[in-house]
N, CA, C and O atoms as a GROMACS GRO file, in nm:
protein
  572
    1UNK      N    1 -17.261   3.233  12.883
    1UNK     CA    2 -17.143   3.150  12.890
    1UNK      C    3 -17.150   3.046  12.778
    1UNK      O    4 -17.263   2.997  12.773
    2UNK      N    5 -17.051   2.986  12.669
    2UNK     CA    6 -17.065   2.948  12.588
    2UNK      C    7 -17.031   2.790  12.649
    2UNK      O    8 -16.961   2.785  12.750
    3UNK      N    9 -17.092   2.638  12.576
    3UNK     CA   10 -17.041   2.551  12.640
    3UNK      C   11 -16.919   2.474  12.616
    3UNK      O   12 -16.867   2.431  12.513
    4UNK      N   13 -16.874   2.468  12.806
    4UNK     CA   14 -16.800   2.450  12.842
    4UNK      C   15 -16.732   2.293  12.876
    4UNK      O   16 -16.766   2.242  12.983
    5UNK      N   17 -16.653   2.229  12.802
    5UNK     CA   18 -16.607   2.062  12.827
    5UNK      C   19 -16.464   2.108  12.906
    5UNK      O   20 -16.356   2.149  12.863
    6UNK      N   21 -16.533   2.071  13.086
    6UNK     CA   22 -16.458   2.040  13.204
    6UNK      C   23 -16.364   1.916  13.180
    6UNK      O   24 -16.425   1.810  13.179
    7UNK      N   25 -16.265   1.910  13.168
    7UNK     CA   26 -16.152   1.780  13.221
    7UNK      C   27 -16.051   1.789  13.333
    7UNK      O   28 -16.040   1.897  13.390
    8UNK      N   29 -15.957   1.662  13.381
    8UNK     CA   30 -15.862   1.684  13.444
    8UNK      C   31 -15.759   1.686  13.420
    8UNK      O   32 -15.699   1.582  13.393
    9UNK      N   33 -15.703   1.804  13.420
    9UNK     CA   34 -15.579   1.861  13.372
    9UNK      C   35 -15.460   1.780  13.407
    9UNK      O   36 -15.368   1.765  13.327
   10UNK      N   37 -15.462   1.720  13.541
   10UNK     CA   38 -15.362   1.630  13.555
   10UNK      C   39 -15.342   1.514  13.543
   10UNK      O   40 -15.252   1.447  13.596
   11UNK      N   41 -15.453   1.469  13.448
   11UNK     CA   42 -15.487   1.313  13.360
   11UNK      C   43 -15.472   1.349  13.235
   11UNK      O   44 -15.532   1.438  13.175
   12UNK      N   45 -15.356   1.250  13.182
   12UNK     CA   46 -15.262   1.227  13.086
   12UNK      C   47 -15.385   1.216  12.984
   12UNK      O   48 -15.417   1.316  12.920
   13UNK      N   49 -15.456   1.091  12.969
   13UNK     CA   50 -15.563   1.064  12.958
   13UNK      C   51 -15.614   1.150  12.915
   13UNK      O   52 -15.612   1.168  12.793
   14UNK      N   53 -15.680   1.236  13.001
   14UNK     CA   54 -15.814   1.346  12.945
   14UNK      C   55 -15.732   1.443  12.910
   14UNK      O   56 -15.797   1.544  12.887
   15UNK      N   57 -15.578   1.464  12.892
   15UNK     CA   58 -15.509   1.624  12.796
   15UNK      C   59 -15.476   1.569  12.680
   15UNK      O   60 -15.436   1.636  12.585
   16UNK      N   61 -15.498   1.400  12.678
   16UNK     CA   62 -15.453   1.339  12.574
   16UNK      C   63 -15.575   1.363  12.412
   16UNK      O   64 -15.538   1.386  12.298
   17UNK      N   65 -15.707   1.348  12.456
   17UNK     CA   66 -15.808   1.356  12.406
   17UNK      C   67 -15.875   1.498  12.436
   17UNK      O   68 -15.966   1.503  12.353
   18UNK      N   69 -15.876   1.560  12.475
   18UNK     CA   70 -15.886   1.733  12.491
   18UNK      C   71 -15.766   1.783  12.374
   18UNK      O   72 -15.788   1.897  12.334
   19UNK      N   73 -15.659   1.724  12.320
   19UNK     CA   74 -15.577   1.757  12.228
   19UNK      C   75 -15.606   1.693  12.073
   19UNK      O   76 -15.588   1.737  11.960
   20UNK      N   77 -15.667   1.546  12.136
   20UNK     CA   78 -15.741   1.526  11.992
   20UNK      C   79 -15.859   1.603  11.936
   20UNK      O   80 -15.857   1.638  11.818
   21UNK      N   81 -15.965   1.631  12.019
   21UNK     CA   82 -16.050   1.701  11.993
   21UNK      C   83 -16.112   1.849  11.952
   21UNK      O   84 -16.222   1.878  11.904
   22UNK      N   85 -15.959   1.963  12.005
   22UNK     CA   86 -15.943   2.072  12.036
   22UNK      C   87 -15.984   2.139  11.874
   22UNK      O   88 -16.075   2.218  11.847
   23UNK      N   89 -15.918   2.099  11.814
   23UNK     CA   90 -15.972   2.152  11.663
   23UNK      C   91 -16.167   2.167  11.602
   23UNK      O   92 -16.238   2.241  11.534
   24UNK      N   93 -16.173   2.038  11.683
   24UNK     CA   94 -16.334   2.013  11.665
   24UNK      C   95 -16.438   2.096  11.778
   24UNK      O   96 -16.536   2.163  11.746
   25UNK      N   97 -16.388   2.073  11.917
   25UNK     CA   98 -16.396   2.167  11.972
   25UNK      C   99 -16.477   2.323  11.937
   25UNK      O  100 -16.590   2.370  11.926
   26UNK      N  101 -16.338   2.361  11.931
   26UNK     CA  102 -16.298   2.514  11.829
   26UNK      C  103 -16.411   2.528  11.719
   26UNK      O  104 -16.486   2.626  11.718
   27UNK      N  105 -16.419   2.452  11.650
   27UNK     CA  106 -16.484   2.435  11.556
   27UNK      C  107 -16.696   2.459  11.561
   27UNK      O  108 -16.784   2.515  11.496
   28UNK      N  109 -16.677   2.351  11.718
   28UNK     CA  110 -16.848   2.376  11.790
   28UNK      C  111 -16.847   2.492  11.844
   28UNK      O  112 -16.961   2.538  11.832
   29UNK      N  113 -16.784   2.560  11.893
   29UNK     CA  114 -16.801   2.655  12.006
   29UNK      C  115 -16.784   2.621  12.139
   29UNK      O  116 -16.841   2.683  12.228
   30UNK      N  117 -16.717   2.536  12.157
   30UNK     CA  118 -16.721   2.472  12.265
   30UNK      C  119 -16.573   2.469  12.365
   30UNK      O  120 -16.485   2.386  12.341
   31UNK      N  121 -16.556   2.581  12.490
   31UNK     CA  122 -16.462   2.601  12.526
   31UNK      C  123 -16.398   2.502  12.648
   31UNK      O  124 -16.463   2.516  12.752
   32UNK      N  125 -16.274   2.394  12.661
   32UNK     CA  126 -16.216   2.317  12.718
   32UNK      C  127 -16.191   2.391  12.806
   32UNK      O  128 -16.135   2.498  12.780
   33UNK      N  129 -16.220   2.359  12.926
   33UNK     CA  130 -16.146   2.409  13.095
   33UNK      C  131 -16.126   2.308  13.128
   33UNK      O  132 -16.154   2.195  13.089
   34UNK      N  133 -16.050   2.371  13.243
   34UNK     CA  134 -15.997   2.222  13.328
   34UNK      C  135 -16.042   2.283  13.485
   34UNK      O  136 -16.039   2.392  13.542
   35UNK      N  137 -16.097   2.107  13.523
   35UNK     CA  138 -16.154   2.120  13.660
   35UNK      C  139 -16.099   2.200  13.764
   35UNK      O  140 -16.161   2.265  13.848
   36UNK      N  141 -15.964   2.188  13.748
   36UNK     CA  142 -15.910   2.292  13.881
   36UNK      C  143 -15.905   2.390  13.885
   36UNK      O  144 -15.849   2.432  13.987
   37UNK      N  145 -15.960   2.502  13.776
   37UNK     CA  146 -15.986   2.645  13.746
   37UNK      C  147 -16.056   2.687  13.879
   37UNK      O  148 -16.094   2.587  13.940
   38UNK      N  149 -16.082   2.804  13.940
   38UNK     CA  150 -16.138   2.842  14.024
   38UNK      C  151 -16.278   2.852  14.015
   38UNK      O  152 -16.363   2.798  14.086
   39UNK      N  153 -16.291   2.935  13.908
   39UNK     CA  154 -16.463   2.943  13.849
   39UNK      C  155 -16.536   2.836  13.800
   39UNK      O  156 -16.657   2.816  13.812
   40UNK      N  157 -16.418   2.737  13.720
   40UNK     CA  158 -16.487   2.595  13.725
   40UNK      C  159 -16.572   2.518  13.833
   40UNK      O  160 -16.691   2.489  13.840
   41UNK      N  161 -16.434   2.494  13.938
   41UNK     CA  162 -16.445   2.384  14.046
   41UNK      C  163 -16.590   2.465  14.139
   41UNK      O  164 -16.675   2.393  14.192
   42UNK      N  165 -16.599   2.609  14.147
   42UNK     CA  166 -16.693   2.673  14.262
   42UNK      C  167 -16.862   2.651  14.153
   42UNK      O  168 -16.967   2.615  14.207
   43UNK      N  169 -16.852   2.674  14.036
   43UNK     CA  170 -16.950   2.597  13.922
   43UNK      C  171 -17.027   2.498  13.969
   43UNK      O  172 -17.148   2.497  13.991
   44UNK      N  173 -16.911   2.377  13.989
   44UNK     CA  174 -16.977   2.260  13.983
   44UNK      C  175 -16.993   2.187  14.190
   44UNK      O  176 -17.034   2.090  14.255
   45UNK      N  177 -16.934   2.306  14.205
   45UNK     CA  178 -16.955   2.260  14.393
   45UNK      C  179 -16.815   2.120  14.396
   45UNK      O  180 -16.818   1.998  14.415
   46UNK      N  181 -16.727   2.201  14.372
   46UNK     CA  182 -16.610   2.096  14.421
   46UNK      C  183 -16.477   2.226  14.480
   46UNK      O  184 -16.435   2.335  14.441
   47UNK      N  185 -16.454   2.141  14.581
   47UNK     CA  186 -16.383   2.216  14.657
   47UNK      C  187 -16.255   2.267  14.589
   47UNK      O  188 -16.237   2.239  14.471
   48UNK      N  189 -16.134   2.364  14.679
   48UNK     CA  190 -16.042   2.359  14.609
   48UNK      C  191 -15.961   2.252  14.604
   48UNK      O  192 -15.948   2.179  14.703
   49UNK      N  193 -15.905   2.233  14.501
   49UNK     CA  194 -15.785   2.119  14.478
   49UNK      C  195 -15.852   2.002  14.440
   49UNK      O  196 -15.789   1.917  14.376
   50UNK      N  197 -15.993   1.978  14.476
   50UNK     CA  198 -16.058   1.855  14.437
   50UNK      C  199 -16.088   1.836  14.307
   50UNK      O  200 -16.089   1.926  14.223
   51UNK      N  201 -16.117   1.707  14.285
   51UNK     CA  202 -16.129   1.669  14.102
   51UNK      C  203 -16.246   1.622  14.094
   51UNK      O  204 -16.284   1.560  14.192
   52UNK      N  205 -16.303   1.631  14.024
   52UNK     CA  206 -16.383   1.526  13.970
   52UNK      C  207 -16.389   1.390  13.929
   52UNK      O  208 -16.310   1.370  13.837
   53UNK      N  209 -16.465   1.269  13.969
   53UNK     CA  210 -16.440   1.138  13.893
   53UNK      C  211 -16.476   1.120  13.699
   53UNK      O  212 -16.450   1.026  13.624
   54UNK      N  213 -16.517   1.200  13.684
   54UNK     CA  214 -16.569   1.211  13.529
   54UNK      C  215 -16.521   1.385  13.532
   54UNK      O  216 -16.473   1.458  13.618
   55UNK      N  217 -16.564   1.403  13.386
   55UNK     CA  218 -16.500   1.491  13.322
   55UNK      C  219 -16.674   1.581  13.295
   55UNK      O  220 -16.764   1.508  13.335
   56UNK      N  221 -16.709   1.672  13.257
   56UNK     CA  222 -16.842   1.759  13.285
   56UNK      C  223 -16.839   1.819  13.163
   56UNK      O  224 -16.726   1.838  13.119
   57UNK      N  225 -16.931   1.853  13.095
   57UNK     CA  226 -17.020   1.944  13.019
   57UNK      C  227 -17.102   2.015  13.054
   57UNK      O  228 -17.213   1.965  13.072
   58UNK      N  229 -17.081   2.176  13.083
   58UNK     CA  230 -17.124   2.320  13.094
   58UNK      C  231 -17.222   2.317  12.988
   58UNK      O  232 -17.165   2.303  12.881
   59UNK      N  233 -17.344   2.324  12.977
   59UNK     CA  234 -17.384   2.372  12.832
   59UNK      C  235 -17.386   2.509  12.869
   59UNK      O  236 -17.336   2.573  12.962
   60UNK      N  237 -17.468   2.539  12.759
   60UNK     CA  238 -17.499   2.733  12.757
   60UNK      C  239 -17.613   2.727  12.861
   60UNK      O  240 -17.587   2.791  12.962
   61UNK      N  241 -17.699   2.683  12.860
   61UNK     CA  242 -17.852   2.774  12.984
   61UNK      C  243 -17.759   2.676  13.074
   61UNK      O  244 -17.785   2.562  13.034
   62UNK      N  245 -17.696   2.670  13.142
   62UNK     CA  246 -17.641   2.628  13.270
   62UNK      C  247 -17.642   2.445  13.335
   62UNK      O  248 -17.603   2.406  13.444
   63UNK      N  249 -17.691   2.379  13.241
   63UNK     CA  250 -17.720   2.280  13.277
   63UNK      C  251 -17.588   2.182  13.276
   63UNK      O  252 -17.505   2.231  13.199
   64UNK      N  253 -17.546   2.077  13.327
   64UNK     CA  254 -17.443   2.020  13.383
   64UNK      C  255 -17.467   1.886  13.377
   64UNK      O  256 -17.530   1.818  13.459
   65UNK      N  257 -17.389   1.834  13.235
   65UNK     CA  258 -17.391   1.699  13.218
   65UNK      C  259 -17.264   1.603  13.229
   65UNK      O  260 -17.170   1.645  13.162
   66UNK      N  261 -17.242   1.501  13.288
   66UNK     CA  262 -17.115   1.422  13.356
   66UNK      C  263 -17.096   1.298  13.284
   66UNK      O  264 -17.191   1.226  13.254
   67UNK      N  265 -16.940   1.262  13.245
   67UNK     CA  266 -16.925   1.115  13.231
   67UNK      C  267 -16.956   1.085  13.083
   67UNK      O  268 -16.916   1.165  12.999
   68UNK      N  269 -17.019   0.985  13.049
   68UNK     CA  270 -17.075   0.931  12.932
   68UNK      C  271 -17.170   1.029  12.869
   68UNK      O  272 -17.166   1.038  12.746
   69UNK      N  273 -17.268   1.114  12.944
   69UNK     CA  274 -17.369   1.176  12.906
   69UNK      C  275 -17.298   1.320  12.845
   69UNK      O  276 -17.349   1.428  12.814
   70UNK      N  277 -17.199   1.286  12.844
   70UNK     CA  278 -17.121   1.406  12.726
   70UNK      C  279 -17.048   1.402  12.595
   70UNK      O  280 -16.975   1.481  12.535
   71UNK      N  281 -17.094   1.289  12.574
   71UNK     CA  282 -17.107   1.241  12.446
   71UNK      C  283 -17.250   1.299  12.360
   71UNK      O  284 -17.249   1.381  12.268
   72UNK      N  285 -17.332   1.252  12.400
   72UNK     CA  286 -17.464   1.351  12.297
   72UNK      C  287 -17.460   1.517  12.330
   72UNK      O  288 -17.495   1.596  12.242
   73UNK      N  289 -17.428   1.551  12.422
   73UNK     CA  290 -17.354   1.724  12.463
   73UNK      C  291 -17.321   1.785  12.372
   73UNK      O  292 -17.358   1.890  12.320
   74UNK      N  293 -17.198   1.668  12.342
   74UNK     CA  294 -17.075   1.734  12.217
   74UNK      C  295 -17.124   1.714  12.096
   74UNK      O  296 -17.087   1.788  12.004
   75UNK      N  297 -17.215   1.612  12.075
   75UNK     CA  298 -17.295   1.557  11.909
   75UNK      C  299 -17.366   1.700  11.937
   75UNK      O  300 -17.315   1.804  11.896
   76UNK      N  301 -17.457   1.699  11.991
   76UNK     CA  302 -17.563   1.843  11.993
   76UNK      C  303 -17.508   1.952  11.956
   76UNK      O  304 -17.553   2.012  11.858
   77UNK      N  305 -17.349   2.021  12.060
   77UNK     CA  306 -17.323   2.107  12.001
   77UNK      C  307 -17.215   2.140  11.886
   77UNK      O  308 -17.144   2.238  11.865
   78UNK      N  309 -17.236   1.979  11.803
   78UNK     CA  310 -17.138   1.977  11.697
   78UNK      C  311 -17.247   2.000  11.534
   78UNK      O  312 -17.223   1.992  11.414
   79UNK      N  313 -17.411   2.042  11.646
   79UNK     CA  314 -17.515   2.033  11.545
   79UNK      C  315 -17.571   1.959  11.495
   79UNK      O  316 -17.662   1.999  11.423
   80UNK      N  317 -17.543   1.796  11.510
   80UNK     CA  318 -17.589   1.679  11.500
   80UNK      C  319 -17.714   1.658  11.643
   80UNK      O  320 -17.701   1.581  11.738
   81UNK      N  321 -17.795   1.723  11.624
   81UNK     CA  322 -17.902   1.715  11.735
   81UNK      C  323 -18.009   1.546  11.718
   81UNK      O  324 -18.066   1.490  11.812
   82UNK      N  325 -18.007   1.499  11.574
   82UNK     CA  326 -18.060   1.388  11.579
   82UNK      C  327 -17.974   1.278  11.647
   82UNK      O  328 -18.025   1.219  11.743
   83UNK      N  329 -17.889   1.255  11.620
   83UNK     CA  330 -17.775   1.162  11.718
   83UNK      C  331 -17.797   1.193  11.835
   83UNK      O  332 -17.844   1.108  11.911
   84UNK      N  333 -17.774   1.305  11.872
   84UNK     CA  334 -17.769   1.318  11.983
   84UNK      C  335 -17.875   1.353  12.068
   84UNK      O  336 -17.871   1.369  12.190
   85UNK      N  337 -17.993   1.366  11.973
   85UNK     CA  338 -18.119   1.269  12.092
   85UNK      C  339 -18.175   1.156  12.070
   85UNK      O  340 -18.290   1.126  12.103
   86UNK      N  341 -18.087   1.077  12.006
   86UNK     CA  342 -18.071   0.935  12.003
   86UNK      C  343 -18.002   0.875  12.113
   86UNK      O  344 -18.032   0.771  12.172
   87UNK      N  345 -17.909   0.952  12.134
   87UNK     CA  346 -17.818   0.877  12.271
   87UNK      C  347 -17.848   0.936  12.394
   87UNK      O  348 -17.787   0.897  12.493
   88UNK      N  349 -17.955   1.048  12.404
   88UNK     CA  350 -17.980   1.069  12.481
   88UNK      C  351 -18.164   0.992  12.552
   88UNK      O  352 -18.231   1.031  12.648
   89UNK      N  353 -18.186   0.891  12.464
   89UNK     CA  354 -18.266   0.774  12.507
   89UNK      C  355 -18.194   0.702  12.603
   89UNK      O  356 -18.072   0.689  12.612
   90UNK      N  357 -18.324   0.637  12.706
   90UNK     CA  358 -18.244   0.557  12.811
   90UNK      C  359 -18.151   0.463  12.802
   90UNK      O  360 -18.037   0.469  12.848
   91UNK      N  361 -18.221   0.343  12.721
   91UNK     CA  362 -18.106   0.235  12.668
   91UNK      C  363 -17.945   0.305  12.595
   91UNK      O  364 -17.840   0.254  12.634
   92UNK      N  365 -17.939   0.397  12.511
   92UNK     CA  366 -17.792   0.447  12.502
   92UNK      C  367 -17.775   0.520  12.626
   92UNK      O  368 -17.693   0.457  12.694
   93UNK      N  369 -17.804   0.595  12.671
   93UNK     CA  370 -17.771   0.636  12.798
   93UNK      C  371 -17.678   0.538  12.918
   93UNK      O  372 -17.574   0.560  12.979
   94UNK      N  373 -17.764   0.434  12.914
   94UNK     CA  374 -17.706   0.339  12.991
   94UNK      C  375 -17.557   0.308  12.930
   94UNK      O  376 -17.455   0.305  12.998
   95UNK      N  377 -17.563   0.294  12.834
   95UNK     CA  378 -17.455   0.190  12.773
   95UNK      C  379 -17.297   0.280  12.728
   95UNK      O  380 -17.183   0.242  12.704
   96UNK      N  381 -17.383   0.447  12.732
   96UNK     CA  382 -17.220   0.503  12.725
   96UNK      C  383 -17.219   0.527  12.888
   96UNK      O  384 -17.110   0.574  12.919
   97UNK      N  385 -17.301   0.511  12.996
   97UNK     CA  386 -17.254   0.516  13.115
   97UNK      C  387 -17.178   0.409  13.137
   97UNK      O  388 -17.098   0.416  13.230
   98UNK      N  389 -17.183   0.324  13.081
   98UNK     CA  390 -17.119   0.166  13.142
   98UNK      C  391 -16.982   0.172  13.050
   98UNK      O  392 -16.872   0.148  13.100
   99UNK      N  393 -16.999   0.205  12.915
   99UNK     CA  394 -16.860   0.233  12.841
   99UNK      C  395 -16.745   0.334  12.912
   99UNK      O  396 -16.623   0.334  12.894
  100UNK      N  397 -16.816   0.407  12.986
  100UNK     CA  398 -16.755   0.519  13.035
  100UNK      C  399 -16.726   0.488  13.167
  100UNK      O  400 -16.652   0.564  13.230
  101UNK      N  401 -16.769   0.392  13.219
  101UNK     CA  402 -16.721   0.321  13.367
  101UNK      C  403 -16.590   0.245  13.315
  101UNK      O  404 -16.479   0.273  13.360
  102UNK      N  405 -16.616   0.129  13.197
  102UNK     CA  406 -16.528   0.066  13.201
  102UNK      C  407 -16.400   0.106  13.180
  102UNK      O  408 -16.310   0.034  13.225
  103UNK      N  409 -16.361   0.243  13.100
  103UNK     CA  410 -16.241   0.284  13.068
  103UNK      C  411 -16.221   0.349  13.174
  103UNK      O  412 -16.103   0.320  13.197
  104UNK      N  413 -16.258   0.425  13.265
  104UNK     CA  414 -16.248   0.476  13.447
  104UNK      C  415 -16.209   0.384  13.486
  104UNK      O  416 -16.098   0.404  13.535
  105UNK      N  417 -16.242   0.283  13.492
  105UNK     CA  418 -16.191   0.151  13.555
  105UNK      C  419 -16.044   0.098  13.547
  105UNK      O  420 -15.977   0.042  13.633
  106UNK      N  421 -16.007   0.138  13.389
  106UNK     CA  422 -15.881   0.088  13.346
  106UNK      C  423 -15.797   0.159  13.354
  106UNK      O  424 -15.683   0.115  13.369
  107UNK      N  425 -15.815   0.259  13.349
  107UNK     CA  426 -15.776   0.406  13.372
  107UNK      C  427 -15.760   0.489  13.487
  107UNK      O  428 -15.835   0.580  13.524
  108UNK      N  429 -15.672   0.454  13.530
  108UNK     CA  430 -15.675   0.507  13.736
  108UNK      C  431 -15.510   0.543  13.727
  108UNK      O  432 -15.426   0.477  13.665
  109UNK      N  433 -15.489   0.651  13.796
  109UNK     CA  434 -15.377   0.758  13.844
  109UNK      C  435 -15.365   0.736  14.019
  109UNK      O  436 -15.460   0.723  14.097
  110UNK      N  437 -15.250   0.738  14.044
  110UNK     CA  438 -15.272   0.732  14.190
  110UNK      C  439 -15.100   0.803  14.194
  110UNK      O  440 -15.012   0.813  14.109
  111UNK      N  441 -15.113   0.848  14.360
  111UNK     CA  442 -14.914   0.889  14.343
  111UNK      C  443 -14.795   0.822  14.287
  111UNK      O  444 -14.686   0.857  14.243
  112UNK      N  445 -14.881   0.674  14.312
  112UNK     CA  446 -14.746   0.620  14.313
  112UNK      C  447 -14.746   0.523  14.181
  112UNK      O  448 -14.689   0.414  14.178
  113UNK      N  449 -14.819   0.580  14.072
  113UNK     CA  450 -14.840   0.557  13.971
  113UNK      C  451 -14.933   0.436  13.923
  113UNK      O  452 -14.984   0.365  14.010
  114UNK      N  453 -14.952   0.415  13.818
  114UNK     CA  454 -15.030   0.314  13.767
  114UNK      C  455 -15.000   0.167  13.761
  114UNK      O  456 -14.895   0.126  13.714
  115UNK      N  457 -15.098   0.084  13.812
  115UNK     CA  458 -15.068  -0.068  13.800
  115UNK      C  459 -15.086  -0.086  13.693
  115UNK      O  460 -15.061  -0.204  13.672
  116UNK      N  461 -15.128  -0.019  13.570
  116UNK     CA  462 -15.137  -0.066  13.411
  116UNK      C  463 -15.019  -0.095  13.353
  116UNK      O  464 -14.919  -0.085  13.424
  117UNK      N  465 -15.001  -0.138  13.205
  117UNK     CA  466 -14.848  -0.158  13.146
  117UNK      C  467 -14.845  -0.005  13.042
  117UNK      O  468 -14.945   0.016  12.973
  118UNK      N  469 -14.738   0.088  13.035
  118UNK     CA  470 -14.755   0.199  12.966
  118UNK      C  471 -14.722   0.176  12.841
  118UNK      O  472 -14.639   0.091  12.809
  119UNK      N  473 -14.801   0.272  12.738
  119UNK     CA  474 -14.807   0.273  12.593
  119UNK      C  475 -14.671   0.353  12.598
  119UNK      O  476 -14.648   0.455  12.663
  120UNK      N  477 -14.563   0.266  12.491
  120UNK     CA  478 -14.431   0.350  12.485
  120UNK      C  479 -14.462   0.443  12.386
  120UNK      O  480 -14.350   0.472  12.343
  121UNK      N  481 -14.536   0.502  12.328
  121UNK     CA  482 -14.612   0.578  12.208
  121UNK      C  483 -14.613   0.680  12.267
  121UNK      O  484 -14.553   0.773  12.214
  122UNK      N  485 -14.676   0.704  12.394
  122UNK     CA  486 -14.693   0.831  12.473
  122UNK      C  487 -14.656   0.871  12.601
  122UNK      O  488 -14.711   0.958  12.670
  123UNK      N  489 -14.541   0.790  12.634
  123UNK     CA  490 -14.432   0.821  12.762
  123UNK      C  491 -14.401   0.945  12.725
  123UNK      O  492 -14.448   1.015  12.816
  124UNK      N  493 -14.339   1.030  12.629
  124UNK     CA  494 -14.255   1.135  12.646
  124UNK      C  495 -14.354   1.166  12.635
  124UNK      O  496 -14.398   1.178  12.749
  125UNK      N  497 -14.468   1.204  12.530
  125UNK     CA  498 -14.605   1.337  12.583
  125UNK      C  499 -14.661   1.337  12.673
  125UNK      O  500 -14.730   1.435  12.698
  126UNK      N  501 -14.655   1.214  12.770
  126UNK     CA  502 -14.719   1.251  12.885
  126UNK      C  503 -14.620   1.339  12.949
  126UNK      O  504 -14.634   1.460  12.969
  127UNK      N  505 -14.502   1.255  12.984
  127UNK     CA  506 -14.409   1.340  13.046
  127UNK      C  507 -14.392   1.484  13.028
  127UNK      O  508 -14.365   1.560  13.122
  128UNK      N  509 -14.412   1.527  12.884
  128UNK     CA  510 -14.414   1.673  12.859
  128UNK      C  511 -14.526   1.729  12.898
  128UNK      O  512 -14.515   1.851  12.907
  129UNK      N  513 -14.589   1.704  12.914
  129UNK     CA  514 -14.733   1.744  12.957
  129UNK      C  515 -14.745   1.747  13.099
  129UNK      O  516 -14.819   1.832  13.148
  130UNK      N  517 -14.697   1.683  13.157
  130UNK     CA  518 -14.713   1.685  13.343
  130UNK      C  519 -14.588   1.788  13.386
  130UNK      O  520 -14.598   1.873  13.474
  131UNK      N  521 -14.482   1.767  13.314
  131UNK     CA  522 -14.357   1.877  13.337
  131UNK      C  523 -14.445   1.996  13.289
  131UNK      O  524 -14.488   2.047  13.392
  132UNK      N  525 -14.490   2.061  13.188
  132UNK     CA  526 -14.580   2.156  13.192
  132UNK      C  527 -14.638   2.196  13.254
  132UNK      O  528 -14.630   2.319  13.259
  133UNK      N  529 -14.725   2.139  13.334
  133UNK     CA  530 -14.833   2.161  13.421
  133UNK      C  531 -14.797   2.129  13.548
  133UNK      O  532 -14.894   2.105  13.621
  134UNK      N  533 -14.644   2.115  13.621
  134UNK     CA  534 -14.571   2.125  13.759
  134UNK      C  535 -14.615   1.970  13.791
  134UNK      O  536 -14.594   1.912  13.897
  135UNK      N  537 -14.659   1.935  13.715
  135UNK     CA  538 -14.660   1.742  13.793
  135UNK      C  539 -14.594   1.666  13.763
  135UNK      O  540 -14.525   1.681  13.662
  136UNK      N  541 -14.587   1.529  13.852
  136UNK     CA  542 -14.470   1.486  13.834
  136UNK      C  543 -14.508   1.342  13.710
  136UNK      O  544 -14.618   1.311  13.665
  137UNK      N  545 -14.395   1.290  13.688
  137UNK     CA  546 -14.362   1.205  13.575
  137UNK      C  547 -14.443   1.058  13.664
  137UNK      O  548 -14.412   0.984  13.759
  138UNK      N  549 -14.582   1.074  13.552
  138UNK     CA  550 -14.638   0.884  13.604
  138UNK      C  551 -14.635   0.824  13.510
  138UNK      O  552 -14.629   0.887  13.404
  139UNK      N  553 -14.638   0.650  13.506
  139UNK     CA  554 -14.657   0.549  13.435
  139UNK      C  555 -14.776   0.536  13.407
  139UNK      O  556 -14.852   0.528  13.504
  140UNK      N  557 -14.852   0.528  13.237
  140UNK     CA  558 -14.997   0.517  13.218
  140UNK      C  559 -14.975   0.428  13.137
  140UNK      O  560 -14.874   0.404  13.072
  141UNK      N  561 -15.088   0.370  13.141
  141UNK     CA  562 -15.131   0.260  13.001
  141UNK      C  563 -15.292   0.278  13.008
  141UNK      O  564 -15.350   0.362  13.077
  142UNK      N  565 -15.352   0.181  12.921
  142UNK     CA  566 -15.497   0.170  12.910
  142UNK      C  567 -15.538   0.039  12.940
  142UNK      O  568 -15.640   0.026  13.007
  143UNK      N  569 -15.443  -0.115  12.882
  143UNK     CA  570 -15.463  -0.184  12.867
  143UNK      C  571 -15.428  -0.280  12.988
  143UNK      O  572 -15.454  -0.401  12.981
   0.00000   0.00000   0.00000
């Protein structure tokens, strides 16, 4: 199985940056799924319909890295293996876990949409993007 960068398909957010990256991606070998796939979600032991709070890295021998710790994942399999066992020391470790909390933090979806203020930059791509994918039209921001 070649590795695999898990996101959630119905976060604006993570199709937003799964679209920045997709070229580079492509480029590692590195194939984008999305958590609610069947073979994904039974993968990682999440039920049906359930999501994940972070986003996952499949490598190739099977191993399963979450959150921040998929950042040196993607350096590694972008072939930059010195970086990326640089950040895979404890002290960076910590600190893209905590970088990666804080934008989770700011960054929250709920039905009845977001208490954030939305970027007018990317109202209609989100919107096109959730009409795509049968969901409905939410308010996002970051800030």
């Amino acid at each position: 199985m070649p590795p695999t960068l898990c996101y959630d398909a119905t976060c604006p957010f993570c199709v937003a940056w799964i679209r920045r990256l997709l070229p580079f991606l492509r480029r590692w070998g590195v194939r984008p799924r999305m958590l609610q796939a069947r073979d994904i979600a039974g993968r990682l032991g999440l039920a049906e319909g359930e999501v994940s709070e972070e986003c996952r890295f499949i490598r190739a021998d099977g191993r399963v890295a979450g959150g921040g710790e998929v950042v040196p994942e993607l350096l590694a399999a972008a072939g930059w293996r010195r970086c990326a066992a640089l950040l895979r020391w404890r002290p960076a470790r910590l600190l893209l876990r905590r970088g990666y909390r804080l934008v989770a933090a700011r960054w929250h979806c709920d039905a009845a949409g977001c208490q954030l203020r939305p970027r007018w930059w990317r109202m209609g791509t989100v919107a096109q993007t959730l009409a795509g994918q049968g969901g409905e039209r939410r308010r996002h921001g970051f800030w």
